[in-house]
Structure formats: structure tokens, C-alpha cells
N, C-alpha and C positions, 0 to 999 in steps of 0.2 A: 467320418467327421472329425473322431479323434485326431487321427496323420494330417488332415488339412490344418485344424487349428493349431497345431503345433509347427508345421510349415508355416507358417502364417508369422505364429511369433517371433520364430528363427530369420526368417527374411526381413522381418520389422527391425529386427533390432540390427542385423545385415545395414537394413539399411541407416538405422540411426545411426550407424558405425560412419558409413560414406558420407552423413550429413556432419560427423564431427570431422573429419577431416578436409570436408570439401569447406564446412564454413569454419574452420581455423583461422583462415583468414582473416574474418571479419575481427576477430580479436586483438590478433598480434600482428598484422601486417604493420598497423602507423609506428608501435612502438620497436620494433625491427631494424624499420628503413631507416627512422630517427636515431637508431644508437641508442635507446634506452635501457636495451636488456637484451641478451642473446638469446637467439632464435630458438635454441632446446629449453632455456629457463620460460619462456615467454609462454611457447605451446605446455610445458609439465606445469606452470601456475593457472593456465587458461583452463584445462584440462581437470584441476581438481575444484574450479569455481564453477564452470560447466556442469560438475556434478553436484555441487552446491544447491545452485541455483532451479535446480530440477525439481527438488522439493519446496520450492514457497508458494508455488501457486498449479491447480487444476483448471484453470477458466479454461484457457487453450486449448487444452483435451476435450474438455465438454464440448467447445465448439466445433473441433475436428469429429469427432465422434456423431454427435447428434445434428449439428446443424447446416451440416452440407448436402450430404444422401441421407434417405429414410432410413433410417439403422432396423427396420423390421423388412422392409424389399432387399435388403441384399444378406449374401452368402461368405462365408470365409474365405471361397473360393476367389469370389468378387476381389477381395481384400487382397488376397493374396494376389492378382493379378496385377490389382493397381500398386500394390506395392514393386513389383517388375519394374512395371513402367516407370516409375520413380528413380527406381534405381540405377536403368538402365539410362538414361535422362542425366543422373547426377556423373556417373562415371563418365560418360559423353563431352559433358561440359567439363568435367576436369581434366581430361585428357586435352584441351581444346586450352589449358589456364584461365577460362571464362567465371567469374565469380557469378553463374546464376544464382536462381532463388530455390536450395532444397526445399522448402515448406512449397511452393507452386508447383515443384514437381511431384511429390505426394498430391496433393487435391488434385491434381491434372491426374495423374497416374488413376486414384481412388474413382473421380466423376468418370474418367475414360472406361475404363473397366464395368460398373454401374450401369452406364449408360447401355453400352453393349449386351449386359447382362439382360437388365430390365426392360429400359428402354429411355427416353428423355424424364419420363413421369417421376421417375426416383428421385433426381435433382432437386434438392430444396432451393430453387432458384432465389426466394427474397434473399435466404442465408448468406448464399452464395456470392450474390452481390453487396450486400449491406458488413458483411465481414469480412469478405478476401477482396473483392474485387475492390472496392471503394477504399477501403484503407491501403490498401496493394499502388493503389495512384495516389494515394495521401501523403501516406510514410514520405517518399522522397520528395517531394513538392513542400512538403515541411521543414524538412530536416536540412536538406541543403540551403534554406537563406536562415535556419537555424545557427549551424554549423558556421557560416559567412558571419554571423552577428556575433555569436561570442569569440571569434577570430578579432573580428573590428574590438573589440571591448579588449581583449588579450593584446592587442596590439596599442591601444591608448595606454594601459598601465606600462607596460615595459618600453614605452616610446622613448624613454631618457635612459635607457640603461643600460648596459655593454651585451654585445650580441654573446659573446661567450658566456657566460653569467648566465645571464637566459636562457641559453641552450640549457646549459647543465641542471638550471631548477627546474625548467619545463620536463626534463629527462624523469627525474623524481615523480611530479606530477602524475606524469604518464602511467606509470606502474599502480596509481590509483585509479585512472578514466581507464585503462584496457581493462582492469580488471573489474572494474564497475560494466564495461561489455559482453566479457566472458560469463558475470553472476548474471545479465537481463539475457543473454544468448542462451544458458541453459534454463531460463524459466520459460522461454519463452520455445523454443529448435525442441528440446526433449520431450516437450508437452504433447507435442503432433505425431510422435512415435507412440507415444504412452495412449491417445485415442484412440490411434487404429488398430491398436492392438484388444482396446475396451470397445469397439466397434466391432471387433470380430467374436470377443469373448459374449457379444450382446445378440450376433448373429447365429452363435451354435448353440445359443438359450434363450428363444424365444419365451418374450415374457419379462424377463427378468430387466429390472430396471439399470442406467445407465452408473457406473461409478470403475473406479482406477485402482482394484488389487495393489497392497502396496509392492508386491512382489515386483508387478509391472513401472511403479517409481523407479525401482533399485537400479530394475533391468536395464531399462533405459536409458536413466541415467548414468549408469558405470559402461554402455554402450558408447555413449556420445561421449563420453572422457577417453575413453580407451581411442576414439578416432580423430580427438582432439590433438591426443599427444602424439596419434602416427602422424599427423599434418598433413595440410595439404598444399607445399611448398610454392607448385605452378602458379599454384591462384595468390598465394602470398607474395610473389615477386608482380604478378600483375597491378595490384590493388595497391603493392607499398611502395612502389618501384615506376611505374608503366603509365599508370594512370596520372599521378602529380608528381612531384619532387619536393615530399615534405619536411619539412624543419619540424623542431618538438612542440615548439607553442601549437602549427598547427595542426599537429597529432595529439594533443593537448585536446585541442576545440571538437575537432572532427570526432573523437572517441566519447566526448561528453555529449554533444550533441545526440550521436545514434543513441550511446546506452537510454538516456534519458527518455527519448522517443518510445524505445523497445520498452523500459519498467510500462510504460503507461500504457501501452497499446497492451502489455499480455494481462496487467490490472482488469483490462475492459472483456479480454479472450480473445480480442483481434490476432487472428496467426499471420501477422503479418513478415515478411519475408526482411529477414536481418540483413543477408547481403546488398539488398537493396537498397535500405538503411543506410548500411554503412559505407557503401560506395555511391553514396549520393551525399555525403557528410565529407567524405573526401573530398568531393568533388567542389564544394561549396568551401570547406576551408582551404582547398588549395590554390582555387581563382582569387583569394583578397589582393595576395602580393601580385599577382595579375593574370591577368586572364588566358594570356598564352603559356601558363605556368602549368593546365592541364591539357594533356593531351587527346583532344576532341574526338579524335578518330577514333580509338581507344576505347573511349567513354563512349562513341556510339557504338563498336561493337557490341559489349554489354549491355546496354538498350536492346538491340534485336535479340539477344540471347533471353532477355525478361520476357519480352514480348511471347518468343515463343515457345519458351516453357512449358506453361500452360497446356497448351493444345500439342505439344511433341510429346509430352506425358503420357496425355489422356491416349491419342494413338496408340503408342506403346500399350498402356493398358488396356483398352481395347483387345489389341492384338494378342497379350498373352491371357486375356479373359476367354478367347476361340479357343485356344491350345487346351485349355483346361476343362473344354465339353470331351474333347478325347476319353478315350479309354486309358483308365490312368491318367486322367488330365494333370494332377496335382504334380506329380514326377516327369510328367511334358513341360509345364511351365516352369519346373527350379533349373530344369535343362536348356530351357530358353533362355533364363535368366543367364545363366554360365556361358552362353552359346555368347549372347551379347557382350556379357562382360570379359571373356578372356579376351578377344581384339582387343576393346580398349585399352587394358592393364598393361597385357603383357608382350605386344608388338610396340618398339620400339623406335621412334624416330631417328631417322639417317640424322647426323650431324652434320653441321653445316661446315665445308672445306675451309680452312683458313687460307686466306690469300698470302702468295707466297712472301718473304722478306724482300727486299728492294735491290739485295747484292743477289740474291740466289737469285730472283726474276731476270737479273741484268747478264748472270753468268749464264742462262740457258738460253 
């Protein structure tokens, strides 16, 4: 039990490591693309407000921990599995530059696992629904005519003023809203590492009632900054780059909008999914100046990637929840885990041939 629960917390925090550089993104991407602040200054500020922000608030924990699965029906083991799944899930998508939702790949990974484990009965279904699900289709149905509106309102004020000027004070700006991002990203992204890890410590001590060791604060959060500042560049040219072609006012908008959503949803424990947020905050300040300003195609792949988060999780964890009835299950699932993750990392994409010059084409 001992080696499990400490497999457990080494893979948690594993993972909180891949959720800070898969959602770096969400941070630094607007103010990036805009020129406000280079790339390494952007993720090493994001990175120590990430850690910041990981202590002002537990709701989030409580509600990953207690109010998804029965935290007395499942095992470390459980924990540990869906944590694979998660993981295995986020490296997935970022080898893919897809900004999914880490926090839906954990509950997908944690319910996946559970369920296999247990059986359906685990599931706190009202939970499940009434805090991930419902706010999950909330957050961006909000946030983007959010983000649209205070874009329209940024665009009234500066309507008489010279575009360069505006540029340059919205640049300013910006170094406030990203990092009003970065502080709701780590109260909100570190807090679901910090559960599962208070889910598992709850599962090898039956009995003892639900709370967050502060040891598990630190961990986690110096987890999620440490992966904040390796970045997660693919997804950052996606989200800052791919998706809109944004000016600083509306990186300005788009960053205010999400942080503001995210303070209030983790105020409530909603673990609701920042990428999603924040690529729906994109999306909404960067249709003002017009509509064909985002690129649709784009913005539905990341749709299907939300969508199926969730359930390619739980599979996943599922799967490495079997691995772990083995003999020696615990040392079968870290090896699954490595099994899946080295493809991803470490095989590297063919580069694409550049087409020859116009005199060398003409001479051969």
C-alpha cells in the first residue's frame, strides 16, 4: 500500500508537471503573439503566479476529491490508474498542438479507472454533472460573448486614437490580464492535482476525513510552475497564432474575460477546464474586428478534442486500471505509462520539404 501511495503521488505530480506545460498556453499565448513580452519572460512570470495562486483557494480539491467518485469505493491503485489515463491523454494532445482540457482529462482518467474498478455505482453522477459537466458547457458559452463585449467597450474607448499608441498601451495592459490568468490558472489547474493526491491519501486511510496536507500545496504547486516554465510551445503557436490574429487590445479582452470567469468558477470549486476558457475568449475577442478573422476549421478541431477528452481518458484509465490486477500491478501500470509516453515525446515529426527556389526548379 505504502509503494502504491507514493507511486500515486509521484505520477500526480508527473502529471501536474504536463498540465503546467500543456496549459501554458492559456496564459502567455495572447500576450506572445501580440508582442507584449517575450516568450521565456512570459512563461518564468506565469510560472511563479501559477505557484502563487495555488494557495488561495481549496474548493477545487474538495470537489475533485469528494464529489466525483465515492473516495471510500476506490483504491490508490484506482487513482493511480486514472491518473495514466490522464496523462497519457495530455501528452496525446500536445504532441497533436491541440489545447485540450487537462482537468477533463484527469476526471475522464479518475471516473475511467473507478468505474472499471468498481463498477458504474462509484460515480457521484449528480456531482459529476452539476460541477464538471454543466459548467464544462457553461464556461465557453459565457466567456466568449463575454470576451466579444468587453472587446466592443475597448474598441469605443480607443475609437479616436492612433492604432500605434494603442498598441503600445494595450502591450502594458496585457502584462496585467495574463497575469491575472496565470494567478486564476494556478488556483484553479493545481487544485485538481492537490485532490487526487488527498483522494488517494483518503483511500489508504479509511476513515479519516477529507483535507490537503500542506506538504501537498507546495508539491503541487512548485509541480505546475516547474512545467509552466518548460512550456508548452505547440499549443502556444496554436491558440496565439492559428486560431485568431490578435492585436493587444484584443488580448487585452480575451485574457480579462477568461481570468475573470476562472476567479469565479474556482470561488464556487467548479474544476472547470481553463483551456476551454481561454480558447473560447479567443475566439470571441477575435471575431469583433470580423468574423473571418478566426479560423473556424481550427477552432473546430479543438471542439472535437474537448468533446473527446473525457471518454479517451476514462478508456485509458480503464485500461491501465486492468494492468494493475497483475502481479505486480503497480510496476505494470508506471511501465504502461512510459510505454505510452515515450512515442509521443520522443519520436519526432518528418519535416516538411521546402519547395525548391524558382532558378534552381527552372535549372533542373
Amino acid at each position: 500500500m505504502n509503494l502504491t501511495l507514493v507511486a500515486v503521488v509521484a505520477v500526480a505530480l508527473c502529471f501536474d508537471f504536463t498540465n503546467g506545460f500543456h496549459d501554458a498556453a492559456n496564459a502567455v499565448a495572447t500576450s506572445v503573439s501580440t508582442r507584449a513580452i517575450s516568450p521565456r519572460l512570459a512563461v518564468l512570470g506565469s510560472a511563479a503566479l501559477n505557484f502563487v495562486g495555488a494557495f488561495l483557494s481549496l474548493k477545487v480539491a474538495a470537489t475533485v476529491a469528494t464529489g466525483i467518485v465515492d473516495p471510500n469505493a476506490v483504491t490508490p491503485r484506482v487513482v493511480l490508474a486514472g491518473l495514466i489515463g490522464a496523462i497519457a491523454w495530455n501528452l496525446f494532445t500536445w504532441r497533436l498542438g491541440l489545447p485540450s482540457s487537462s482537468s477533463h482529462a484527469l476526471i475522464g482518467g479518475v471516473v475511467g479507472s473507478a468505474v472499471a474498478a468498481v463498477g458504474f455505482g462509484v460515480v457521484q453522477w449528480h456531482g459529476l454533472w452539476e460541477k464538471v459537466v454543466i459548467p464544462a458547457l457553461a464556461s465557453p458559452a459565457l466567456v466568449l460573448p463575454l470576451a466579444a463585449l468587453v472587446m466592443l467597450v475597448v474598441l469605443w474607448i480607443i475609437r479616436k486614437r492612433a492604432p500605434g499608441r494603442v498598441n503600445r498601451v494595450f502591450r502594458r495592459f496585457q502584462l496585467v490580464s495574463a497575469g491575472f490568468v496565470s494567478l486564476a490558472h494556478g488556483t484553479n489547474d493545481a487544485q485538481k492535482t492537490m485532490g487526487v493526491i488527498a483522494l488517494a491519501l483518503v483511500a489508504a486511510n479509511p476513515g479519516e476525513s477529507f483535507h490537503v496536507p500542506y506538504w501537498v500545496i507546495v508539491s503541487a504547486a512548485a509541480a505546475m510552475a516547474a512545467g509552466t516554465y518548460a512550456g508548452g510551445w505547440r499549443i502556444i503557436r496554436t491558440l496565439g497564432q492559428r486560431v485568431a490574429k490578435l492585436e493587444p487590445p484584443q488580448g487585452f479582452a480575451a485574457e480579462t474575460a477568461s481570468a475573470t470567469l476562472l476567479w469565479l468558477t474556482a470561488h464556487f470549486g467548479f474544476p472547470v477546464s481553463t483551456t476551454h476558457t481561454v480558447s473560447s475568449a479567443v475566439l470571441g475577442a477575435g471575431a469583433t474586428s470580423r468574423f473571418s478573422a478566426v479560423r473556424w476549421g481550427i477552432a473546430g478541431n479543438i471542439v472535437v478534442a474537448w468533446l473527446v477528452t473525457l471518454p479517451a481518458a476514462a478508456v485509458v484509465g480503464a485500461g491501465a486500471e486492468f494492468t494493475t490486477r497483475l502481479p505486480g500491478g503497480v510496476v505494470w501500470a508506471l511501465l504502461l505509462a512510459l510505454a505510452l509516453a515515450a512515442p509521443i515525446v520522443l519520436v519526432r515529426r518528418p519535416r516538411a520539404r521546402r519547395a525548391p527556389a524558382p532558378a534552381a526548379a527552372a535549372q533542373s
